[in-house]
Every structure is written in C-alpha cells, then in structure tokens.
C-alpha positions as CSV (number, residue, x, y, z in Angstrom):
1,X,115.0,97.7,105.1
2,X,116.5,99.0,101.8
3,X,114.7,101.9,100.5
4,X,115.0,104.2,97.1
5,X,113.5,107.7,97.5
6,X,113.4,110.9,95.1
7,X,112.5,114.3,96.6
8,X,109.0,114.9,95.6
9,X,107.9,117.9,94.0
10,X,104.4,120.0,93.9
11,X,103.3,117.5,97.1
12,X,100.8,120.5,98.0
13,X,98.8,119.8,94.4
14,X,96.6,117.3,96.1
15,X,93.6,116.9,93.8
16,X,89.9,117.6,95.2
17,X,88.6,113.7,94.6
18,X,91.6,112.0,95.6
19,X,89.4,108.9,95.7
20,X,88.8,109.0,91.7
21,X,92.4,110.3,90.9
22,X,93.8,107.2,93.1
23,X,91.3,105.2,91.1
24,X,93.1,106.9,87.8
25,X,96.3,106.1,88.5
26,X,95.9,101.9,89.4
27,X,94.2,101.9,85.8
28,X,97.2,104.1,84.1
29,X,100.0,102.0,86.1
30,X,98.0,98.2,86.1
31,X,99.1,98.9,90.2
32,X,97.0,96.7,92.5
33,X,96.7,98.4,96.3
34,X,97.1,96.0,99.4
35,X,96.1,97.3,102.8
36,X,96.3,95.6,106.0
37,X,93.2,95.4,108.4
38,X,95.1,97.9,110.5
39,X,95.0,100.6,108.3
40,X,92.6,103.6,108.6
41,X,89.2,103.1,106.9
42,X,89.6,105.2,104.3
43,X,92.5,103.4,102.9
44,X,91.2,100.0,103.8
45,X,87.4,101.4,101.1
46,X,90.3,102.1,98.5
47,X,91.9,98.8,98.7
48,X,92.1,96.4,96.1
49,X,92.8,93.4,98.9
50,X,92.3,93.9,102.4
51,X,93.8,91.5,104.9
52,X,95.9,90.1,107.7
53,X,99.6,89.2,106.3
54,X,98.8,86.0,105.3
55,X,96.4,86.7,102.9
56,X,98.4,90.0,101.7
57,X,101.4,87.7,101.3
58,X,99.2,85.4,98.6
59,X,98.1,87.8,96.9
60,X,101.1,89.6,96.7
61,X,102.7,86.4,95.3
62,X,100.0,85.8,92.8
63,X,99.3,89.6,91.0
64,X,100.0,90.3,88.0
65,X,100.4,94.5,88.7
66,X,103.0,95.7,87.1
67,X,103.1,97.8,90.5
68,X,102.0,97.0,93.9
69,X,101.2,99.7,96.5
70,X,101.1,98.1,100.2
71,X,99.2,100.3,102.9
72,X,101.2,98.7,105.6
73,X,104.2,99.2,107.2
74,X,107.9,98.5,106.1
75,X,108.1,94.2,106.6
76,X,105.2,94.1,104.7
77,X,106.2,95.7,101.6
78,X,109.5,93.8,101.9
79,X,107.8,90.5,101.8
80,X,105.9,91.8,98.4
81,X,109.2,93.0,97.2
82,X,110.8,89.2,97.8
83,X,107.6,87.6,96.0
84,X,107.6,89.9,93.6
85,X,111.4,91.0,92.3
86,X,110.1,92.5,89.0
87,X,107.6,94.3,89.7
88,X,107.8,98.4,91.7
89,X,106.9,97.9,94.9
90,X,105.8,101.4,96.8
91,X,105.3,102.5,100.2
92,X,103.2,105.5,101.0
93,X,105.3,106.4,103.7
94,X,108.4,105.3,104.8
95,X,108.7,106.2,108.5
96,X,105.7,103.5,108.6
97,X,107.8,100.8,111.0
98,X,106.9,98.4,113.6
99,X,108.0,97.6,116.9
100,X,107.9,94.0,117.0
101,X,110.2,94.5,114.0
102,X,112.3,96.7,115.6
103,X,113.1,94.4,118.4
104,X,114.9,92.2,116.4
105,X,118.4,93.5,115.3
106,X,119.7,91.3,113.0
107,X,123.5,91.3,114.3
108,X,121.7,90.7,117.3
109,X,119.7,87.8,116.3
110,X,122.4,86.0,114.0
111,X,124.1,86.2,118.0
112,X,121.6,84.4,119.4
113,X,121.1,81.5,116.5
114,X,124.9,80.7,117.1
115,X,123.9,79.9,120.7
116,X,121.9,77.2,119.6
117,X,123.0,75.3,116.4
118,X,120.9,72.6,116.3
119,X,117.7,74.3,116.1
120,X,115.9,75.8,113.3
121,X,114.6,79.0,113.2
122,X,110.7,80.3,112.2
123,X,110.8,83.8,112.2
124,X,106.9,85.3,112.5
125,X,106.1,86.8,109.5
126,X,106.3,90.6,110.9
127,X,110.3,90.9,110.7
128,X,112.6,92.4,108.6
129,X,113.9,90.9,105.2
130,X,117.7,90.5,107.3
131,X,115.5,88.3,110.0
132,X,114.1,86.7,107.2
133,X,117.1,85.4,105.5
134,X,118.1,84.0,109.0
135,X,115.2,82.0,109.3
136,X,114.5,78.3,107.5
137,X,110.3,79.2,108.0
138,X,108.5,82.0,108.0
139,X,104.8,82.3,109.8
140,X,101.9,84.0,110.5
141,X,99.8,84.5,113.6
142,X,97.0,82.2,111.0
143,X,99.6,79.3,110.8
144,X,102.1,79.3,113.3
145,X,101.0,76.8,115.6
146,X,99.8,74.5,112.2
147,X,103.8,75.1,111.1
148,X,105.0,74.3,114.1
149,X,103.0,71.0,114.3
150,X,104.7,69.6,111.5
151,X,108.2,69.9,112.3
152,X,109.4,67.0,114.3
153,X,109.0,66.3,118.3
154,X,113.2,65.8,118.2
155,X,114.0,69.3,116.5
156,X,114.9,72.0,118.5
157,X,113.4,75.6,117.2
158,X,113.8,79.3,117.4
159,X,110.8,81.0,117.6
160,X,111.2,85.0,116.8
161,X,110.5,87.7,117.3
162,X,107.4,88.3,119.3
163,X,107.4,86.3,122.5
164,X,103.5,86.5,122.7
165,X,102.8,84.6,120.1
166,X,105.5,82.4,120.6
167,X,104.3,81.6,124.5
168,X,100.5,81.0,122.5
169,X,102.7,78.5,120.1
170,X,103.7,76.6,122.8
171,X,100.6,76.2,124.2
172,X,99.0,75.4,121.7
173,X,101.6,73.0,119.9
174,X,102.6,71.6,123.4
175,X,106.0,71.8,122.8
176,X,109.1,73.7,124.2
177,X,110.4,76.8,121.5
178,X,113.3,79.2,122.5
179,X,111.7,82.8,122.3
180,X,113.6,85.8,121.1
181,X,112.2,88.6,123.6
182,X,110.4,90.7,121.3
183,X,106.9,92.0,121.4
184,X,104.5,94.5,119.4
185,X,104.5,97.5,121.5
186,X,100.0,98.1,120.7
187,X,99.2,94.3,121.7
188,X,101.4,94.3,125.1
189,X,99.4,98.3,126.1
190,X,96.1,96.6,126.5
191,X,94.8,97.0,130.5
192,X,93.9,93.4,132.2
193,X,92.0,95.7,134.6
194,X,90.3,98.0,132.2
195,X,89.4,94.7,130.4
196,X,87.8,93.2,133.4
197,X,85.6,96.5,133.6
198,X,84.3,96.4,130.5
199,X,83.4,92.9,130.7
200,X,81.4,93.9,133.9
201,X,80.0,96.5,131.7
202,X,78.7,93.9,129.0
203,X,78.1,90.9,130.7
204,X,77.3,89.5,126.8
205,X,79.6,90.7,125.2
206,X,82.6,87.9,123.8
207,X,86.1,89.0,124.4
208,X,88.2,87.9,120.9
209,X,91.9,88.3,120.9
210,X,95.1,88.5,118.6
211,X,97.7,85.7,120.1
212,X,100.2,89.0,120.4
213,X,98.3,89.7,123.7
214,X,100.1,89.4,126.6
215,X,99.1,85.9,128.5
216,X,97.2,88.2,131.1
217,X,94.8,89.4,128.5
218,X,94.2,86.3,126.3
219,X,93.1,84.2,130.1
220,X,90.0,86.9,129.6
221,X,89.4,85.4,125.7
222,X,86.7,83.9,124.5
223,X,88.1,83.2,121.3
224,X,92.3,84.0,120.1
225,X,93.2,84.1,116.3
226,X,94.9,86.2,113.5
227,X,93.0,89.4,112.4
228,X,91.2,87.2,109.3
229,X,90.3,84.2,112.3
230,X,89.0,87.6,114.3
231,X,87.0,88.9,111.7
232,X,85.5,85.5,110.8
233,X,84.4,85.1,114.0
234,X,82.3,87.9,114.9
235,X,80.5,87.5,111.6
236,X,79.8,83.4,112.7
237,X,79.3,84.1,116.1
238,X,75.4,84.8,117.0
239,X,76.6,86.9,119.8
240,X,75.9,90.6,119.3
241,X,78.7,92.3,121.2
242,X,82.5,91.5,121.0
243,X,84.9,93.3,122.9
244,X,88.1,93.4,120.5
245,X,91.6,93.2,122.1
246,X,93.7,93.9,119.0
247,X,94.5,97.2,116.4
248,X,91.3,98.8,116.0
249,X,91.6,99.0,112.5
250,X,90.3,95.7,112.1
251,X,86.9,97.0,113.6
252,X,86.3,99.3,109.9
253,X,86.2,95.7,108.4
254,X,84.2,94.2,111.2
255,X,81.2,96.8,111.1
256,X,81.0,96.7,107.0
257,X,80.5,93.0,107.6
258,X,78.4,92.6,110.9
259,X,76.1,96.2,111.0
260,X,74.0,95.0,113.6
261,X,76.4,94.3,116.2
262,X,78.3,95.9,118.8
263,X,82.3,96.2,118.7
264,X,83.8,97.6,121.6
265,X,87.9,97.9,121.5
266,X,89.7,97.0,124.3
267,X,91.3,99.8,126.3
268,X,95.1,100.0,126.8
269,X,96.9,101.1,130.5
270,X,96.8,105.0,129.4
271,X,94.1,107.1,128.5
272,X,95.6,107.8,125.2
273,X,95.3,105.7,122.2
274,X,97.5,104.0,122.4
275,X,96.2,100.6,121.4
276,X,96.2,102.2,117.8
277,X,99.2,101.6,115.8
278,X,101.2,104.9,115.2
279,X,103.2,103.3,112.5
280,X,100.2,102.5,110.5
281,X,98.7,105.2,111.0
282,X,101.4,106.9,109.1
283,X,99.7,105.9,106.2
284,X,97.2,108.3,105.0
285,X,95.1,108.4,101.3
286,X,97.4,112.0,100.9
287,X,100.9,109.5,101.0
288,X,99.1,107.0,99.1
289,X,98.4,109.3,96.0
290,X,101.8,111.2,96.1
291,X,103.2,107.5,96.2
292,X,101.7,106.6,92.9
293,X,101.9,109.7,91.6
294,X,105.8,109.9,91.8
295,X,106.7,106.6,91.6
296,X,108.5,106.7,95.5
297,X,109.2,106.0,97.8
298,X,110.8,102.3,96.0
299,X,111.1,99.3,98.6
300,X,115.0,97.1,97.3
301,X,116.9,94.9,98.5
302,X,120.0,93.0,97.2
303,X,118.9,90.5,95.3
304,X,121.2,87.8,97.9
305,X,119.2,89.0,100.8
306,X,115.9,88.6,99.0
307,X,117.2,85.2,97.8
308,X,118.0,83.9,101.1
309,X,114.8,85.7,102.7
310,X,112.3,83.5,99.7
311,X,113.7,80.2,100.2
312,X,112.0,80.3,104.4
313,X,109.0,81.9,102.4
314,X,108.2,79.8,100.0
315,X,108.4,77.2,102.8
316,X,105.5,78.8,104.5
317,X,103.7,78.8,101.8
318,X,104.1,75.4,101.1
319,X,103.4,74.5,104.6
320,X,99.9,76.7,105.2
C-alpha cells in the first residue's frame, strides 16, 4: 500500500452534528462516500453507496467525484485509486488492513507464480495493488466461480489468496486450482459447534454463508454467496429467521431491508467478538470527517503498479 499523510491539526474540534457537517463537506468537495457492508451502521446511514466489493468497484469506476472517500479498509481504496487515477482518493484511517491481504507478501507470491509458469493467476479481489499487478484476473466472492468458468478446461490457474474461497471455486467450477494458503482471519473464527447449537436453538432458522467460511461451516449452509447474494437472499427468502455466518456488519443492511425478521450472527470459537472485523472497525464517523476535512490520509501508487494492477481489473470487469 502507498500512502500520503499530513499531521492533522485541531482533530479535537469535532463538530456537535457531525452527520450534517459530513453532509457539508461531500457538497463543498463533489466527494462521493463508499462504504462496505462491513462497516459500522452509522457509517454505512452516511454512505452514498453501500456494498460488497463488486459493486464498490463499479461504482468507483463510474463516479464522477472529484474525491472519493472509501469506508473500507486499505485494498479497497487501492482498487478506487487504480480506477480512478485523477481523482483524491481518502481513507479515514489508515491502520484499517485486512488479514486475508496480509497473507499475501508479494515477494512471496511472485515466488510461488515462478513455480508454476504455465498457469494464470486470478487474484480475489481483497489483495494488495502489488498482488494485483501479479495477477492476469481479478475476482470477487460474486463472480469467482462465473470467472473461473470461462477460462479453458486445459489452463492451469493460480487462485489467491484466500484458500476458502478458492476450495468453494473448485467445487463449484469442478475443476482443480492451485491455492495460495491465505485466509480472512473473521470468516475462519466462526465455531462449527456453536453453530450446530444455535441451529438446535432455531430449528427454522436458514443458515446463509460467505464462501470465506471454512468447509466445516458452509456443510451447515443453507445458502453460500457474496455479502450482496447474502443480503438478497434473506429479503427473497419467506423464512423469518437466518442465522448469518459472515461480518456482522452486513446485518445493519439486512434489518433496514427485512424488519420483520430475525437475524442471528453466527458465533466464533471465543467468547469475544471476534467474528467482527477489527480492521473495519477502525473506521469510525470521527476519522471519516477529519478525513474530508484535511484532505488525508491520500491512498498513491506509482503509476507502473497501478498500470499493471488495471489491465487484470478491467478484465474482471469485462468478464462479470
């Protein structure tokens, strides 16, 4: 990730309605706010697009902002920074990561595409730019499995970084993929036992699942997709109760939709909460005014690396 921050002054000057001076400031600097479903609610009610990465990717691609502020973490801002070269690109809060991310170095990775020449590589969506600009396709959890149907039987692929969703791929696509061994550190916490329980609890309830769940979790499923095929679901679905085995976040977006129904989130090994991401959680409506405010902190890159990081992009794009 390539980053430019200022120190920020008078960050204690916090105005009383922070909703209406957010609200001030999009109007002043034509900004346009993104905010992933995993983001606290209160971020997600000042959003000018909610979605999964997909969808944030499109629109993204297609704003004419002069300045986009993405309530996300650090891949996703980086992907609105390659669509969108021109414009400022902001992220409330920089320390706002991800694991699966994380887990794949790109010295690391460029290591492990030498092993096998002959294959291409598509690199799930939530990866750094570096990753990227290794990869000939990018996904998402919504088109991964349609992506990987059209490449032909007698190609060899990569599939990085999160072994999950690779393993779902697979399944799915019935066809072999090498898996880089990473995972998203909130999908793989989520208890098969405590799971069992609470479907003893609800007998009615549907058990819906994001393909990042470990195989021992998605068995239990009634229905696997992205956070978008989630939410679409339980508002189609004449069941009443859904047991939800992904971020919580997504459950904000759920209830606004679905009032009358039950959403229960799935409960991970621990008793803490650990099935909520701490990286988005970062985020906060505090960050997101000081971000706009002072301009910082800036999401760059070189322009080679966002170069070679579009061209498997655009390629998604076309493909989905």
């Amino acid at each position: 990730m390539f980053v430019t921050a200022r120190p920020t002054a008078n960050q204690d000057q916090i105005p009383v309605d922070i909703v209406a001076a957010i609200q001030e400031l999009k109007k002043s600097m034509n900004a346009v706010i993104l905010a992933h479903y995993y983001q606290d609610s209160e971020i997600q009610d000042v959003a000018d697009f909610i979605g999964d990465s997909l969808e944030l990717s499109r629109r993204a691609a297609s704003t004419d902002a002069d300045v986009i502020v993405f309530a996300g973490v650090h891949f996703m801002a980086e992907t609105a920074k390659i669509l969108n070269p021109q414009k400022l690109v902001l992220l409330p809060d920089l320390a706002a990561g991800c694991s699966l991310a994380d887990s794949c170095p790109p010295e690391a990775f460029a290591a492990f595409k030498a092993q096998h020449p002959n294959h291409i590589v598509i690199s799930y969506i939530n990866c750094t730019a570096d990753i990227k600009a290794l990869s000939d396709i990018i996904c998402t959890s919504s088109n991964a499995v349609k992506i990987v149907k059209q490449i032909p039987l007698d190609q060899g692929i990569i599939f990085a970084p999160d072994r999950n969703l690779g393993r779902y791929v697979m399944q799915q696509a019935d066809r072999e993929l090498v898996l880089w061994q990473g995972s998203c550190m909130v999908h793989e916490i989520f208890s098969e036992k405590k799971l069992i329980q609470l479907k003893i609890n609800h007998p009615h309830a549907e058990v819906i699942a994001h393909p990042e769940c470990e195989q021992a979790v998605l068995q239990h499923a009634d229905f696997i997709g992205s956070t978008s095929a989630l939410l679409k679901y339980t508002a189609e679905s004449p069941s009443t109760q859904f047991i939800i085995a992904t971020e919580p976040g997504i459950i904000h977006q759920m209830q606004k939709a679905q009032p009358h129904k039950q959403f229960i989130p799935a409960p991970p090994t621990t008793n803490c909460a650990c099935n909520e991401c701490p990286h988005m959680r970062l985020n906060t409506l505090e960050k997101l005014y000081l971000a706009m405010r002072d301009r910082t902190p800036e999401i760059t890159m070189p322009e080679d690396v966002r170069l070679a990081a579009l061209r498997p992009m655009e390629r998604m794009l076309a493909m989905s």
